[in-house]
N, C-alpha and C positions, 0 to 999 in steps of 0.2 A: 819772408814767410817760410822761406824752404829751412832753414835753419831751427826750425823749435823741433819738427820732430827728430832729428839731426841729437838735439840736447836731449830730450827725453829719452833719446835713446843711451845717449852717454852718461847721464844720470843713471838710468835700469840699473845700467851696467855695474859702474861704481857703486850703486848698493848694495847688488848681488856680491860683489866681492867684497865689499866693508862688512857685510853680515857674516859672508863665510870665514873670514881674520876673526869677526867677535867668537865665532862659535866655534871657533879652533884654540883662541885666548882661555875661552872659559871650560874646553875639555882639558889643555894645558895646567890651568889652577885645579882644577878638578883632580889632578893626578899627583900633583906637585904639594897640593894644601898637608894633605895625611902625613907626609916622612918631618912637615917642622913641629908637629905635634906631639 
């Protein structure tokens, strides 16, 4: 039982930073898309 909040926390975790890689991906294309046009 001591281990799920243990996960949940390392889950938060791991999403905060999966979200912030997508939202740095997508200002990366954002910048990138205009000069193959």
């Amino acid at each position: 039982s001591l281990s799920s909040p243990v996960l949940a926390a390392v889950s938060e975790r791991y999403y905060k930073v999966t979200a912030e890689a997508l939202r740095v991906c997508g200002e990366l294309v954002r910048v990138v898309r205009p000069s193959f046009e």
